[in-house]
VONULO-76740 format. One record per residue (C-alpha): residue in one letter; y, z, x. Coordinates in Angstrom, 3 decimals, decimal comma. Example, Ala and Ser with C-alpha at 12.3 -4.5 7.8 and 13.67 -1.06 7.14 Angstrom:
2
<r resn="A" c2="-4,500" c3="7,800" c1="12,300"/>
<r resn="S" c2="-1,060" c3="7,140" c1="13,670"/>
//
This chain:
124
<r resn="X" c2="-2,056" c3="0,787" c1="-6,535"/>
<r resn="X" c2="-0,217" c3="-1,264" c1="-4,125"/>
<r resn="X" c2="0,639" c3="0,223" c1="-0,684"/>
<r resn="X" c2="2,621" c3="-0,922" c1="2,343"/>
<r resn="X" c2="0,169" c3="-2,986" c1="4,329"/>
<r resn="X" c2="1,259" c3="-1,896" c1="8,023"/>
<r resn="X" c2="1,768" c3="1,829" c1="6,778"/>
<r resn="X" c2="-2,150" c3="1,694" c1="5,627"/>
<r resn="X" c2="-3,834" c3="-0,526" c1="8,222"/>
<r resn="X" c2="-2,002" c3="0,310" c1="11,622"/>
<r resn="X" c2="-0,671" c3="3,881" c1="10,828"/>
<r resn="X" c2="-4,232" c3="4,676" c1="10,024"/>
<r resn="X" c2="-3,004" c3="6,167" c1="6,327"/>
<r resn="X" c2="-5,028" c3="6,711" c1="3,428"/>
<r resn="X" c2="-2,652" c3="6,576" c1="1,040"/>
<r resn="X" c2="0,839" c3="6,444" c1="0,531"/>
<r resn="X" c2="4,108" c3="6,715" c1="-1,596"/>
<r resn="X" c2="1,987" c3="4,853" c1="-4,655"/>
<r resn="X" c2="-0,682" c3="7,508" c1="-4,894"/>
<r resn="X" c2="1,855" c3="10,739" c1="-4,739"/>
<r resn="X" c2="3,335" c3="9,301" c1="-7,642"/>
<r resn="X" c2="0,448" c3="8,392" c1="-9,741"/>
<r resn="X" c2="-0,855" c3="12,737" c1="-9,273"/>
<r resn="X" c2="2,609" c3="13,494" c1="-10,050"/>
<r resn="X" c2="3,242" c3="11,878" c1="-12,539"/>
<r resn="X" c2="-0,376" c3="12,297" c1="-14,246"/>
<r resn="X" c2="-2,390" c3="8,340" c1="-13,811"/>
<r resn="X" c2="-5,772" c3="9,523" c1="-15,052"/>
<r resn="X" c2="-7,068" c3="8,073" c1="-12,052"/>
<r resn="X" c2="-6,436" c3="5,460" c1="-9,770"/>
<r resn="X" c2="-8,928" c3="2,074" c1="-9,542"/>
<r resn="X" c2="-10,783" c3="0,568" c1="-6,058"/>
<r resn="X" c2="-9,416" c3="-2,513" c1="-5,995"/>
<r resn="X" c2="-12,075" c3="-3,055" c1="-3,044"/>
<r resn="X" c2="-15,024" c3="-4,551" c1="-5,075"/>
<r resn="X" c2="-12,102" c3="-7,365" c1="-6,474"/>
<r resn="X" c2="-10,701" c3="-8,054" c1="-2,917"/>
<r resn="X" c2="-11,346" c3="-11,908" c1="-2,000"/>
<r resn="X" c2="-10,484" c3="-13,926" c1="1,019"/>
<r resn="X" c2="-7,838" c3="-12,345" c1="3,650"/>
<r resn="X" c2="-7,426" c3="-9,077" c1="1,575"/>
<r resn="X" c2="-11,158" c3="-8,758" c1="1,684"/>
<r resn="X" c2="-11,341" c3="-9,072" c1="5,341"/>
<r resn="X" c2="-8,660" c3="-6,545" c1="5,764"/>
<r resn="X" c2="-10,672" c3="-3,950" c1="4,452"/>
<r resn="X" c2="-13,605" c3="-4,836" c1="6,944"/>
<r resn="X" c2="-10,952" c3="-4,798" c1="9,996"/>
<r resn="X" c2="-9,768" c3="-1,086" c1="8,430"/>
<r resn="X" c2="-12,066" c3="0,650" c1="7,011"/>
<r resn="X" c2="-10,184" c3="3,971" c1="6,360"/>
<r resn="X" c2="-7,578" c3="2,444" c1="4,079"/>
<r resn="X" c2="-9,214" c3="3,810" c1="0,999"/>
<r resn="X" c2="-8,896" c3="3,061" c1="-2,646"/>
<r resn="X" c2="-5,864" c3="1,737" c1="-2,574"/>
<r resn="X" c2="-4,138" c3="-2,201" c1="-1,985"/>
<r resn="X" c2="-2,849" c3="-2,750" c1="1,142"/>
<r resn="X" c2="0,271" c3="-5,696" c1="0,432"/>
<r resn="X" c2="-0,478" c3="-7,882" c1="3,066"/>
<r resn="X" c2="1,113" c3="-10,852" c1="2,656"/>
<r resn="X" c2="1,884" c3="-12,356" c1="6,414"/>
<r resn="X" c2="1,696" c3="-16,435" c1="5,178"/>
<r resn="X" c2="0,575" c3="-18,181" c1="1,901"/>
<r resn="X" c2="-2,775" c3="-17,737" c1="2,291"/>
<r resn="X" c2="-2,893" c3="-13,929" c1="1,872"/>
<r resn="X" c2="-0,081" c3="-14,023" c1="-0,682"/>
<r resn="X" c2="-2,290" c3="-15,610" c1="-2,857"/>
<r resn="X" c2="-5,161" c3="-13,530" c1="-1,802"/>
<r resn="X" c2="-3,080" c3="-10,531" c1="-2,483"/>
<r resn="X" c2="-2,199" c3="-11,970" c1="-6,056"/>
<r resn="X" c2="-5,722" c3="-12,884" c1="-7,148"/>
<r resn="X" c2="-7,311" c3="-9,406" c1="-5,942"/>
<r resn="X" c2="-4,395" c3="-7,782" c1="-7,821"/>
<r resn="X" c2="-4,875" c3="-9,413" c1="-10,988"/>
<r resn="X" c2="-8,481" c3="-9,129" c1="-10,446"/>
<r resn="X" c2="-8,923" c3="-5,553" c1="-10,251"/>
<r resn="X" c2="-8,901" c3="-4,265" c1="-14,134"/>
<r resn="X" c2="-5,935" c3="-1,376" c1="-14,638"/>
<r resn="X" c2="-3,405" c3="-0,377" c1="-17,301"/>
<r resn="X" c2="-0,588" c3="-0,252" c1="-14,997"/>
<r resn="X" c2="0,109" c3="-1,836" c1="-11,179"/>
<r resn="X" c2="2,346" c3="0,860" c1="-9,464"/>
<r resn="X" c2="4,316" c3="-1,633" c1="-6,831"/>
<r resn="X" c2="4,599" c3="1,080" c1="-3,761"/>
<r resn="X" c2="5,873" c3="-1,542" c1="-1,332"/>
<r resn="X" c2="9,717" c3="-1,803" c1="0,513"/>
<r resn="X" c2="9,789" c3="-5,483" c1="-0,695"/>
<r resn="X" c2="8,829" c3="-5,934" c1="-4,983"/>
<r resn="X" c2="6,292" c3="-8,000" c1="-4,847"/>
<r resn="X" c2="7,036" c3="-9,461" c1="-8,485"/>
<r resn="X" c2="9,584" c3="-11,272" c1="-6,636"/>
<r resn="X" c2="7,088" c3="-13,330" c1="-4,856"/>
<r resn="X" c2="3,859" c3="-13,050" c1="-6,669"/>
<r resn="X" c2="2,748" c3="-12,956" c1="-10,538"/>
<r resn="X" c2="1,408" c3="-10,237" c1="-11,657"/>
<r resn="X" c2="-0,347" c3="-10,608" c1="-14,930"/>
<r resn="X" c2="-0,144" c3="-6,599" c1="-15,672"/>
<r resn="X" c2="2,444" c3="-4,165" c1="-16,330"/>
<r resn="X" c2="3,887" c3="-3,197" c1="-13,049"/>
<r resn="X" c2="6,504" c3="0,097" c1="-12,044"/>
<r resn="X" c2="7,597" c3="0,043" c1="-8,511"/>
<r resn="X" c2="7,807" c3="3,137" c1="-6,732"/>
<r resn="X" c2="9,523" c3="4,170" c1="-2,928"/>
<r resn="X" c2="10,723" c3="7,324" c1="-1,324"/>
<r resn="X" c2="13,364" c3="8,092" c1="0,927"/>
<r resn="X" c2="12,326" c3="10,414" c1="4,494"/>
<r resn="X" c2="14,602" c3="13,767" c1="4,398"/>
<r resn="X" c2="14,052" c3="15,641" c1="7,599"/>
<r resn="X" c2="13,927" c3="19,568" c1="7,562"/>
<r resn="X" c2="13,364" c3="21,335" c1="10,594"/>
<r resn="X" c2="11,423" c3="20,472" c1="13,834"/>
<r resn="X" c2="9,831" c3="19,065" c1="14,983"/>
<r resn="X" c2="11,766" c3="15,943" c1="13,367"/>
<r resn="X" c2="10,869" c3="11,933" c1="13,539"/>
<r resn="X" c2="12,090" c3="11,623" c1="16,853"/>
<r resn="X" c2="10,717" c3="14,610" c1="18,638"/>
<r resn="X" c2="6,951" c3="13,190" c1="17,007"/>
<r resn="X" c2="7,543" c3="9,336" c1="18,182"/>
<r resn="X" c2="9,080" c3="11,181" c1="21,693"/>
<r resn="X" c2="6,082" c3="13,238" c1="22,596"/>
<r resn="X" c2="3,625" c3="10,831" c1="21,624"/>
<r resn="X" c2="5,245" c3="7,327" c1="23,312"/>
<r resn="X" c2="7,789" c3="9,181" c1="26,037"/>
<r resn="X" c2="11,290" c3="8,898" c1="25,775"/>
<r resn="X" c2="12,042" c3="5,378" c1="25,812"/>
//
């Protein structure tokens, strides 16, 4: 399970788009890629500790790219779900079956995005 890096390390998420679709559409259960982290994707998960079983796709210079590659390919799975805005088979290989996954934001009521962001940063 791959999960927008920013939306799990500095929005303080668990989980994202990834994991809603794996429940809904019935993965058995989703693997820690932690214990097959290496390098920069392995630090990231000492510098955030709440991200939680899931891959954060960091992938700021070459160095993590290819950190992010090797911890995905070694973490044992049937399926990679891709839950990133870029596909990341476009830049990295991926040596297991992959289905990429996104959402789109519908707002329903209030409060909506902007009255959040407004109360919490002012109205700049």
């Amino acid at each position: 399970m791959i999960e927008d890096g920013p939306t799990l390390t500095h929005g303080e998420m668990a989980y994202g788009a990834g994991v809603v679709a794996a429940h809904r559409f019935g993965a058995a259960n989703i693997i820690d890629p932690r214990p097959y982290a290496v390098g920069t994707i392995a630090e990231t998960y000492k510098k955030y500790p709440g991200t939680g079983a899931v891959l954060p796709a960091m992938g700021y210079g070459g160095q993590q790219v290819a950190d992010l590659a090797e911890t995905i390919n070694n973490t044992p799975c049937d399926l990679v779900i891709i839950a990133t805005p870029i596909d990341l088979r476009r830049v990295i290989e991926i040596h297991r079956p992959t289905q990429r996954v996104h959402y789109e934001l519908q707002e329903i009521g209030q409060p909506n995005l902007v009255d959040v962001l407004r109360s919490k940063f002012g109205a700049k």
